[in-house]
C-alpha positions as CSV (number, residue, x, y, z in Angstrom):
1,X,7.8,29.0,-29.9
2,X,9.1,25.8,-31.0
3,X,6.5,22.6,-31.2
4,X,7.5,19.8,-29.3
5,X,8.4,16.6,-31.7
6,X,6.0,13.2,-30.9
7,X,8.9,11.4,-29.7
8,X,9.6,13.9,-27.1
9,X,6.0,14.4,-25.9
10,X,5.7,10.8,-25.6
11,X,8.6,10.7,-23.6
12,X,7.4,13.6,-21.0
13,X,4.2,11.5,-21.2
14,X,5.7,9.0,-19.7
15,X,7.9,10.7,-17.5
16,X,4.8,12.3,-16.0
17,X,3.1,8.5,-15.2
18,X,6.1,7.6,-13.8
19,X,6.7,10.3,-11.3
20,X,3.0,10.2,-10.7
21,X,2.6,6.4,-9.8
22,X,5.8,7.3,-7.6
23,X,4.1,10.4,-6.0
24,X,0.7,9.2,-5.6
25,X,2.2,6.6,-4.0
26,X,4.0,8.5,-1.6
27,X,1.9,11.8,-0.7
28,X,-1.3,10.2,-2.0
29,X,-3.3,11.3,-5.4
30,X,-5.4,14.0,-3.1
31,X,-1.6,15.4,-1.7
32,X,-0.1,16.2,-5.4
33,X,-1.4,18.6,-7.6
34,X,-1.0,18.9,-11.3
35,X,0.7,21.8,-11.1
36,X,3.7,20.0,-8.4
37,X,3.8,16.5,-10.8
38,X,4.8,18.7,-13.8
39,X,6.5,20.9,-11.7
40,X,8.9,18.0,-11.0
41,X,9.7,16.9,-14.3
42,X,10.3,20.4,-15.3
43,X,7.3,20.6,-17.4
44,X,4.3,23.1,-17.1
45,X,0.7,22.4,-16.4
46,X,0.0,23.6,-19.6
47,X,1.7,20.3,-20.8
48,X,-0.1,18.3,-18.6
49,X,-3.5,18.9,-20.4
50,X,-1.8,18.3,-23.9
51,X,-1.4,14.8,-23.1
52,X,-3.8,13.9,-20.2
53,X,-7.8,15.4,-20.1
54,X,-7.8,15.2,-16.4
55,X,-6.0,14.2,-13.5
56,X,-8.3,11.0,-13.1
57,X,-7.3,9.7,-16.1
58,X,-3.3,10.1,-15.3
59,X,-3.9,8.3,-11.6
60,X,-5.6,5.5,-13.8
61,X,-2.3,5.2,-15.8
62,X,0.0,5.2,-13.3
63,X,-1.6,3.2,-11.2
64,X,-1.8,0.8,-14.5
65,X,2.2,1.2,-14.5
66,X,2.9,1.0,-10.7
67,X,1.5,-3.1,-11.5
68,X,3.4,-3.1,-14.0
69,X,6.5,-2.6,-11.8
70,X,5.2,-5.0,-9.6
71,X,4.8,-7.5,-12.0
72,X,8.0,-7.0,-13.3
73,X,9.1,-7.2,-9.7
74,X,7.3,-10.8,-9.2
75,X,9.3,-12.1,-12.0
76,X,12.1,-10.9,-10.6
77,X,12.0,-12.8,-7.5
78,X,10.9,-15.8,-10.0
79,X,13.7,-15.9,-11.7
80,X,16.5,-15.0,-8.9
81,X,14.9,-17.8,-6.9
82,X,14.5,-20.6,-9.4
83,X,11.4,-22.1,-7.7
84,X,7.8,-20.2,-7.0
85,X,7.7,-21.6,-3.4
86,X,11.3,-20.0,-3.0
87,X,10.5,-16.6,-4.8
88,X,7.5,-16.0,-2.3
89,X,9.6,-16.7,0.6
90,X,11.9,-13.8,-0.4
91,X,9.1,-11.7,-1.2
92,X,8.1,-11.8,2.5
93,X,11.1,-11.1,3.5
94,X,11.4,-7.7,1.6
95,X,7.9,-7.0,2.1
96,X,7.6,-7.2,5.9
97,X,11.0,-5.2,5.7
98,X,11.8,-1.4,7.1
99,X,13.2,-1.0,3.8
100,X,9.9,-1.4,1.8
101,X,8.2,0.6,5.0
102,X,10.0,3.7,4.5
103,X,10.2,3.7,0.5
104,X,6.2,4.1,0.0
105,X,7.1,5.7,-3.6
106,X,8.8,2.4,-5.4
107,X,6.8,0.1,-2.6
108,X,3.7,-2.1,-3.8
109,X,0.9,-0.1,-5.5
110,X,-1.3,-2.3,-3.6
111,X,-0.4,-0.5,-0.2
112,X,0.3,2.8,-2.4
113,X,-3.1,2.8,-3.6
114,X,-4.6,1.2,-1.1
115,X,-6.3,4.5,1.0
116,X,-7.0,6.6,-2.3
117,X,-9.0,3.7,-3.8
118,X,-11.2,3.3,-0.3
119,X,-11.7,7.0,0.0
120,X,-13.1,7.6,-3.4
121,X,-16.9,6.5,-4.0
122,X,-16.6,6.4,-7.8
123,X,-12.8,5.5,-9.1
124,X,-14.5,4.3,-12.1
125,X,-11.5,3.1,-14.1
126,X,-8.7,3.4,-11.9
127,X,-10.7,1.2,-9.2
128,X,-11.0,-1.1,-12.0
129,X,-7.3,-1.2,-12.7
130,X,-6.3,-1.5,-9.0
131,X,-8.7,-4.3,-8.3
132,X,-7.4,-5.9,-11.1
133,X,-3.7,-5.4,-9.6
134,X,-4.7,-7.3,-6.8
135,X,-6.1,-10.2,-8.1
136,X,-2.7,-10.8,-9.5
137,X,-0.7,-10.0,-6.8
138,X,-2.8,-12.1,-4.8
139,X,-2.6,-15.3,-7.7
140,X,1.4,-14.7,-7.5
141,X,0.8,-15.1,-3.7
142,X,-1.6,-18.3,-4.0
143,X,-0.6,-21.5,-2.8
144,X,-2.0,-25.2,-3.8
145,X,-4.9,-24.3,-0.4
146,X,-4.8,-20.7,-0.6
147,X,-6.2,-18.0,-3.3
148,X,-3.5,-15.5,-2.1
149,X,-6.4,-13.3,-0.8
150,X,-5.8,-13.4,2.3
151,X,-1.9,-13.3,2.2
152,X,-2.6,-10.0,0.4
153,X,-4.7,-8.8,3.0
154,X,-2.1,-9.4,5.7
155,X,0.6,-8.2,3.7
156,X,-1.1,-4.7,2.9
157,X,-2.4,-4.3,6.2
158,X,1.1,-5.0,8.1
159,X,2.7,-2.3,5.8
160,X,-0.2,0.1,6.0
161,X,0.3,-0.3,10.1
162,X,3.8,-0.4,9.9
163,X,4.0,2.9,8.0
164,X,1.5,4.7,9.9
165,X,3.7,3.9,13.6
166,X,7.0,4.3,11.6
167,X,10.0,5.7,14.0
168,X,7.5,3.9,17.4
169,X,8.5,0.5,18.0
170,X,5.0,-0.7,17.3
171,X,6.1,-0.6,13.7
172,X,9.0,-2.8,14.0
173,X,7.0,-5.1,16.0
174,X,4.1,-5.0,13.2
175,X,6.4,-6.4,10.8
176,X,8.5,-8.9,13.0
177,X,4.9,-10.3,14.5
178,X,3.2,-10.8,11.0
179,X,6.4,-11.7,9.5
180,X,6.7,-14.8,11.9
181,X,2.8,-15.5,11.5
182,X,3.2,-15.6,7.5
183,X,6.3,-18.1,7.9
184,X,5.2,-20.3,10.3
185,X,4.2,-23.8,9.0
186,X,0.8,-23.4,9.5
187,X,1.5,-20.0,8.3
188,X,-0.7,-18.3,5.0
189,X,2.4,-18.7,3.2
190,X,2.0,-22.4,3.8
191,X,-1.5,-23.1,3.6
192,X,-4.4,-22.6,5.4
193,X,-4.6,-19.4,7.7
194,X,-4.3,-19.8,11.1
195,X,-3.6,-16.6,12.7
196,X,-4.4,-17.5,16.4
């Protein structure tokens, strides 16, 4: 049997984070097992433990490179539309959007992650990771009078919602409803929260 060169097993290395942070993502980390992530990428389990000791330590790294998208993502919007103020704006707009809703996979890790990171009593590292995801989410989000916590908070828990009552018009309205709140001039997208 033929040995697998470094620059190949780096590559399924990181073919395997990137189909997990898109799987966990989608089914959750508890609804994919080692055996279907390799499975996917054509690879056996066998190669999963050559380049991971455990499954904890893969959900840690893709959760490290699902914030890396969205990062990348941030910047994105940054730089498409010129000013911060601007780039948030659009940001709601594909956030709050059925599109983002119903692609859970390539969607925020912050939502992804979300129900994983609340179930599990000791997530050690990858807690670490995702809280650390959040705090910069929520600094992209901040504004001169808001921290950008609770614009997260609204944010994940609209999508969360809005996936859980997908294909009920509840959903829709989730996202129209908070959408409207988030924009409005007294909105947390303009200051201070006022969601009476």
């Amino acid at each position: 049997m033929s040995r697998v060169s470094q620059a190949q097993a780096l590559e399924n290395r990181r073919r395997a984070v990137a189909a997990a942070s898109q799987l966990f993502r989608e089914r959750g980390v508890n609804g994919i097992s080692v055996a279907d992530l390799m499975k996917s990428i054509g690879l056996t389990t066998g190669g999963f433990y050559k380049q991971f000791p455990s499954k904890e330590a893969l959900i840690a790294e893709a959760a490290q490179a699902a914030f890396g998208d969205l990062d990348q993502l941030l910047a994105e919007f940054d730089t498409a539309h010129g000013d911060h103020d601007t780039a948030r704006g659009a940001l709601l707009d594909f956030y709050l959007s059925t599109e983002h809703r119903d692609q859970p996979g390539t969607g925020c890790p912050t939502a992804g992650f979300a129900g994983d990171m609340a179930r599990e009593s000791t997530a050690g590292e990858v807690r670490e990771t995702y809280a650390a995801g959040v705090e910069e989410f929520a600094a992209w989000l901040s504004t001169d009078t808001n921290d950008g916590l609770p614009m997260v908070a609204t944010l994940i828990g609209a999508i969360l919602l809005a996936r859980a009552t997908a294909g009920t018009e509840l959903s829709e309205k989730i996202l129209e409803s908070t959408h409207k709140t988030l924009t409005a001039p007294r909105g947390l997208r303009g200051g201070d929260p006022d969601l009476t």
